[in-house]
C-alpha positions as CSV (number, residue, x, y, z in Angstrom):
1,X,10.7,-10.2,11.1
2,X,12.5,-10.4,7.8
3,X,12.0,-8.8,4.6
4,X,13.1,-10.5,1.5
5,X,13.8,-9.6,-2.3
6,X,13.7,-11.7,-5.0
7,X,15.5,-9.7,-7.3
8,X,19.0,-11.1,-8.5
9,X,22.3,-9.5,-8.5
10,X,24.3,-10.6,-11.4
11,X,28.2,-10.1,-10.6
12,X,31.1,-10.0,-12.5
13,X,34.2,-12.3,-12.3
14,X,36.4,-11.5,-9.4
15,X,33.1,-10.1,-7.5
16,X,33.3,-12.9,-4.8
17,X,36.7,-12.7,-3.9
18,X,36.3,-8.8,-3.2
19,X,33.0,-9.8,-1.5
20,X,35.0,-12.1,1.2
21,X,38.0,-9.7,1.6
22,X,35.6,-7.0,2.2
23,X,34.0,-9.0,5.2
24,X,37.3,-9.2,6.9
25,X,39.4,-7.0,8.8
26,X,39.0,-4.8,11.9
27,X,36.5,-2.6,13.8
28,X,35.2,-0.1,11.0
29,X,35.8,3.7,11.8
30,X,32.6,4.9,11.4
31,X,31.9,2.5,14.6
32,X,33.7,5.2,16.4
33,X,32.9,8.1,14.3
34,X,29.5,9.0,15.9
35,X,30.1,10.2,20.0
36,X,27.1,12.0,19.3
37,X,23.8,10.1,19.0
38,X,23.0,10.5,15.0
39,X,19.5,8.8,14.8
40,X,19.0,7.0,11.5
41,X,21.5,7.1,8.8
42,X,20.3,6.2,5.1
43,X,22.8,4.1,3.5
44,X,21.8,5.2,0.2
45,X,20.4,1.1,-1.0
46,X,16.8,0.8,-2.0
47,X,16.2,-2.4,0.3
48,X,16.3,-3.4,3.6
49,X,19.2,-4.0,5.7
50,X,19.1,-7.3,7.1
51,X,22.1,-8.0,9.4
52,X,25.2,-6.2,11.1
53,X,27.6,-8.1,12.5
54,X,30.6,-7.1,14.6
55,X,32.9,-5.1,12.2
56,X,30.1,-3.0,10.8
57,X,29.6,-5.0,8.2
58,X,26.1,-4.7,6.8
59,X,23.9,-6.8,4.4
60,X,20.5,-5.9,2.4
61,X,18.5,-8.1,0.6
62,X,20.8,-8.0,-2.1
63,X,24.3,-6.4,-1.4
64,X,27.0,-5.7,0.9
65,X,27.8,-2.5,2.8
66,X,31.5,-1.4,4.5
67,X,32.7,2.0,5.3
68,X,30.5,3.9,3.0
69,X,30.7,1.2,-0.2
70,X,28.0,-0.7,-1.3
71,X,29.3,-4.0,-3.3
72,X,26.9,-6.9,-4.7
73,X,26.9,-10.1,-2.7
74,X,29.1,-12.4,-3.0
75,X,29.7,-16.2,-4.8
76,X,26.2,-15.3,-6.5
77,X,24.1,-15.3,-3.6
78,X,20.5,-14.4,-4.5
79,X,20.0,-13.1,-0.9
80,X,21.0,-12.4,2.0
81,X,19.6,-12.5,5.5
82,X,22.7,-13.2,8.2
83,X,26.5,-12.7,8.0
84,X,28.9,-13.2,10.7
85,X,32.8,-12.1,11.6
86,X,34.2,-14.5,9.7
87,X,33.0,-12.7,6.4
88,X,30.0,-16.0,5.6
89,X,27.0,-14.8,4.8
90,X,23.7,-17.2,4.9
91,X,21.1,-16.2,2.3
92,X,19.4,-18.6,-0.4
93,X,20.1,-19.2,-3.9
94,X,18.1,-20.0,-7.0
95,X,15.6,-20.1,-4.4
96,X,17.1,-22.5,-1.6
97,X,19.1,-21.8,1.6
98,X,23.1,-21.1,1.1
99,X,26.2,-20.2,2.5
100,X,29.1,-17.8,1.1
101,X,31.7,-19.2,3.7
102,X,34.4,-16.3,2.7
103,X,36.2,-18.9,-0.1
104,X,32.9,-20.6,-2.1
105,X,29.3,-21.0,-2.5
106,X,27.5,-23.7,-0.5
107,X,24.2,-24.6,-2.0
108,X,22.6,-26.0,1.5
109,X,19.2,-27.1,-0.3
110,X,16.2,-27.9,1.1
111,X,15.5,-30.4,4.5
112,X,13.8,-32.9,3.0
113,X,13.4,-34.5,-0.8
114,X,9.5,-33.4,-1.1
115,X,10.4,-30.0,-0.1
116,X,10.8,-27.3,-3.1
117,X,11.9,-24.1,-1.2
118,X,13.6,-23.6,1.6
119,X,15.8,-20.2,3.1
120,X,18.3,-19.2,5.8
121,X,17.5,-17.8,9.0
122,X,20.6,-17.6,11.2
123,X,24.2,-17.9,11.4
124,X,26.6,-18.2,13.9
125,X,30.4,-17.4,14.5
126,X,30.5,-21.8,14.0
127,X,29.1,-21.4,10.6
128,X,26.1,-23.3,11.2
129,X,23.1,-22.2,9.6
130,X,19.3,-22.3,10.5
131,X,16.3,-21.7,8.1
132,X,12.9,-23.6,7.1
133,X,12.4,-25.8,4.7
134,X,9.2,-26.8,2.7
135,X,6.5,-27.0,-0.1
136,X,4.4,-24.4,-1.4
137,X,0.6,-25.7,0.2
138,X,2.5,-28.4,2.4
139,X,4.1,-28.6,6.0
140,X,7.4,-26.4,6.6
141,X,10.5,-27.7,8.8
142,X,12.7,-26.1,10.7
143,X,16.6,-27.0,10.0
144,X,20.0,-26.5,11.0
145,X,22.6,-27.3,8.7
146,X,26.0,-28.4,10.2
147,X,29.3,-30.0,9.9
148,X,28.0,-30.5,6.4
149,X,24.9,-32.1,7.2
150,X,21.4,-31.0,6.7
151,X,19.2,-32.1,10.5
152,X,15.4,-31.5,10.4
153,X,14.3,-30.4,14.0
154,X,11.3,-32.1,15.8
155,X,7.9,-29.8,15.7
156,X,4.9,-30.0,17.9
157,X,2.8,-31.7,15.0
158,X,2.2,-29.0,12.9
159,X,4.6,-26.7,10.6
160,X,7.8,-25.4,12.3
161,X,10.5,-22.9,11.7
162,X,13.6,-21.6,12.8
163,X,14.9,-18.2,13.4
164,X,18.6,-17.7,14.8
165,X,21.1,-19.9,16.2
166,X,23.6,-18.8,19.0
167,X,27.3,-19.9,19.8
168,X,26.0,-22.7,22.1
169,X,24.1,-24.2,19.3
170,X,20.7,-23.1,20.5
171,X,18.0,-22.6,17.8
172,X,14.9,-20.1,18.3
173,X,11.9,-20.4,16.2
174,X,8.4,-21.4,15.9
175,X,5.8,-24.9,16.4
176,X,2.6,-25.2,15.7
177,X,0.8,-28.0,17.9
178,X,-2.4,-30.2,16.9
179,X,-5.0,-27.6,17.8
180,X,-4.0,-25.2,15.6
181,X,-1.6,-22.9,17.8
182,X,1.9,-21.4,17.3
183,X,4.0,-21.3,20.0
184,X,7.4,-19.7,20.2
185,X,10.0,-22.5,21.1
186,X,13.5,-23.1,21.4
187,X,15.8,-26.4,20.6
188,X,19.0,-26.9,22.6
189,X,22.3,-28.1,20.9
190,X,21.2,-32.0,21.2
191,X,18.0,-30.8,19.2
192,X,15.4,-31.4,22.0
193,X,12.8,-28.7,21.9
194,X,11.3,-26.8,24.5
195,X,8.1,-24.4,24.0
196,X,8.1,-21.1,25.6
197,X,5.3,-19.4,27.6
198,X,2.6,-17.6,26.3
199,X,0.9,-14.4,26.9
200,X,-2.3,-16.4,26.1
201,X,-2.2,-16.7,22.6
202,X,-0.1,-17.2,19.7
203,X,4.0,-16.2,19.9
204,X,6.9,-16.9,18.1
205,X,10.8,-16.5,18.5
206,X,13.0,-14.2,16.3
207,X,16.1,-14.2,17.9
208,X,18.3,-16.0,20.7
209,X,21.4,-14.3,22.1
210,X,24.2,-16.3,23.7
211,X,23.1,-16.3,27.1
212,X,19.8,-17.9,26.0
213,X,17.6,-14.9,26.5
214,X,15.2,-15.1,23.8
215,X,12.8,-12.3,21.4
216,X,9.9,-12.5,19.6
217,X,6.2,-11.6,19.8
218,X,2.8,-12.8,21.7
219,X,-0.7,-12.2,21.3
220,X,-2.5,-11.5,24.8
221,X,-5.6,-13.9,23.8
222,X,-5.9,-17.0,21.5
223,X,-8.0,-15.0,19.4
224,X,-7.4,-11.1,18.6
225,X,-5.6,-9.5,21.1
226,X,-2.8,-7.5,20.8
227,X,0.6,-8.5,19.4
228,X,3.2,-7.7,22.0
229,X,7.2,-7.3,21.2
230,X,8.2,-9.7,23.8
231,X,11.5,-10.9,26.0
232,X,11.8,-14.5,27.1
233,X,14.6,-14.3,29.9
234,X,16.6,-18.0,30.1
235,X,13.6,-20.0,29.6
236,X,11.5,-17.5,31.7
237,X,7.8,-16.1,31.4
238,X,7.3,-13.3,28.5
239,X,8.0,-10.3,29.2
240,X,7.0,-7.7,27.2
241,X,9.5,-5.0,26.0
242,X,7.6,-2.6,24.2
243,X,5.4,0.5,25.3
244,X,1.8,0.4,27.2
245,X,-0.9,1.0,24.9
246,X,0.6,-0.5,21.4
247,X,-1.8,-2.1,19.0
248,X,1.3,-4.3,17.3
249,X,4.8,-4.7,18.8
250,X,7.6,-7.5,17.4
251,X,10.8,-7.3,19.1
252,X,13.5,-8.7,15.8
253,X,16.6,-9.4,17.3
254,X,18.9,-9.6,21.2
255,X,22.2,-9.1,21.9
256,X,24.4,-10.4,24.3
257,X,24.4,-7.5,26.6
258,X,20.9,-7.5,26.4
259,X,19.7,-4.6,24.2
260,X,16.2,-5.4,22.3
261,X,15.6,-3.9,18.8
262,X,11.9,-4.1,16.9
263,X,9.3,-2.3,15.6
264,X,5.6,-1.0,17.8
265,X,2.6,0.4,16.3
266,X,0.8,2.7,18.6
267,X,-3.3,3.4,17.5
268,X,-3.1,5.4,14.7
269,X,0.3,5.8,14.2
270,X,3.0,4.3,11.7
271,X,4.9,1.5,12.9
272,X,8.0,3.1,14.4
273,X,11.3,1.1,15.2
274,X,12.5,1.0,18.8
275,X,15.2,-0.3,21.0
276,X,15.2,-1.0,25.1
277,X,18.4,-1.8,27.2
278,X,18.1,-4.0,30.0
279,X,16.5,-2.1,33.1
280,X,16.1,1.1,30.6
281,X,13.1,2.3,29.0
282,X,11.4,1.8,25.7
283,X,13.1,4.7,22.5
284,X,11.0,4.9,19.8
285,X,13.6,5.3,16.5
286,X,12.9,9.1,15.0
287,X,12.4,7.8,10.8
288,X,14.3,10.1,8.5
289,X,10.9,11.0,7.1
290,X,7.9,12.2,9.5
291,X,5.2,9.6,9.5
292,X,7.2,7.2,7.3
293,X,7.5,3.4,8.7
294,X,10.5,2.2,10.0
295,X,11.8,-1.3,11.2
296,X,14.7,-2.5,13.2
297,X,15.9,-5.9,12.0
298,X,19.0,-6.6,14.0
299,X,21.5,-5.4,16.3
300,X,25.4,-6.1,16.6
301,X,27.5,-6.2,19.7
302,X,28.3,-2.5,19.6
303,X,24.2,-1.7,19.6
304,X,24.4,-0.1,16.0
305,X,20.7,-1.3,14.3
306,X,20.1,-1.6,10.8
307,X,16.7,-1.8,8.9
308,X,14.6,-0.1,6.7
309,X,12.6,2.9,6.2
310,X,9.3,2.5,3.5
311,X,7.7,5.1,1.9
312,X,5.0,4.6,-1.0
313,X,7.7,4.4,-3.5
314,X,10.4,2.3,-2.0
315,X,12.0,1.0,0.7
316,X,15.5,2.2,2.3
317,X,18.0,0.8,4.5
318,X,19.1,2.4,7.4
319,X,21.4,2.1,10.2
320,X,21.3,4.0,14.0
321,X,24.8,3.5,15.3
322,X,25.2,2.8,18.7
323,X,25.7,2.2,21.8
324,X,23.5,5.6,22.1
């Protein structure tokens, strides 16, 4: 689940270079600067952080964040939503997906000529990109964008979307079908698409890691229910990975040793981010405020989270450094 600005960061001339030098390098020290569990850590930017990657490299909605520096994004990027090692960083721009690939600007565009709109998803170490594509009122297509070349991905007959994209090439997202559900679904390398199981309702995926183990969210009936943060194992059954008694749960993002990150809402409560390890226990996320929300919207290699903290006068982005 990912939160977008619109706003538009104007920056001045040598802004993009410093942008893809500031991607690079090594491990940052703060990685290793907290042996002591911190909880959240406000970053001090009035948006929601949207991605860490391996280096501790962090993007909001509109900037860049490295070893206590904040720096606009880079090439002119409108937005950002993924970056990776390499120092790219998928976002859109002027209101369509694009790529800062560490040297230029890559306007990717939209999936198909009647489309209008279209925005990035996911990004791999590869550089391929992932995103939807469509028309405001009309049908949305999922995409990845490769080697240079746009490809839309097959649906279920209804709108479709992706989410992430792993090394293998493996693309998470959503379908809807002919009777009016959406099902959480996956498409392999070759672009063939496989729907997931259902806890009886609708789902969706939000993230695939790169041993195929996939996150996202189910309802329990096809209508009402509860929303459940939910683990699809290798192509497996749902599983759900939140806490017993939650009224909504999304799970946001996977990584490859297996540790969940998301958001749960228990009855009467404000939604509260979490994380769950493989064979461990659902932690709620303390917010830096009591009884603000908080969200979780991704998770590196490490297990440091980033994602926001809303109050009723802004939004904040925050970061729990791991592997606490």
């Amino acid at each position: 689940m990912r939160i977008r600005s619109r706003t538009r960061v104007t920056t001045g001339p040598g802004a993009a270079l410093l942008g893809a030098v500031l991607l690079l390098g090594t491990t940052a020290p703060a990685q290793a600067a907290h042996a002591d569990d911190p909880g959240l850590q406000d970053l001090g930017i009035a948006e929601c952080a949207q991605d860490v990657n391996g280096l501790a490299v962090i993007v909001t909605d509109t900037h860049v964040h490295r070893q206590g520096r904040t720096y606009p994004l880079p090439g002119g990027l409108d937005t950002a939503a993924r970056l990776n090692d390499h120092g790219a960083i998928a976002g859109t721009d002027d209101g369509v997906a694009a790529l800062w690939d560490g040297r230029r600007l890559v306007r990717i565009g939209v999936a198909d000529p009647a489309d209008t709109y279209s925005y990035a998803t996911g990004l791999n170490e590869r550089g391929d990109v992932v995103g939807t594509s469509g028309s405001f009122g009309g049908p949305t297509r999922a995409f990845v964008w490769r080697d240079d070349a746009t490809h839309v991905l097959p649906g279920l007959g209804g709108d479709a979307g992706a989410s992430d994209v792993n090394e293998n090439g493996q693309v998470s997202g959503y379908a809807w079908d002919g009777t009016g559900t959406q099902h959480a679904v996956v498409w392999g390398a070759d672009g063939i698409l496989t729907a997931l199981g259902t806890l009886g309702g609708h789902s969706l995926a939000t993230a695939i890691n790169n041993r195929g183990d996939v996150v996202g969210y189910a309802y329990s009936a096809p209508r009402g229910g509860s929303m459940r943060a939910v683990r699809w194992s290798t192509g497996g059954p749902p599983e759900p990975v939140d806490a017993d008694g939650v009224v909504l749960a999304v799970a946001a993002d996977i990584n490859d040793r297996g540790r969940v990150v998301g958001n749960l809402s228990r009855p009467g409560g404000a939604q509260q981010g979490f994380l769950r390890d493989v064979g461990g226990s659902v932690r709620p996320v303390t917010p830096l405020v009591a009884g603000e929300t908080t969200v979780l919207t991704a998770v590196n290699e490490h297990g440091t989270a980033v994602g926001c903290e809303f109050s009723a006068e802004s939004s904040n982005a925050v970061v729990r450094y791991g592997p606490h």
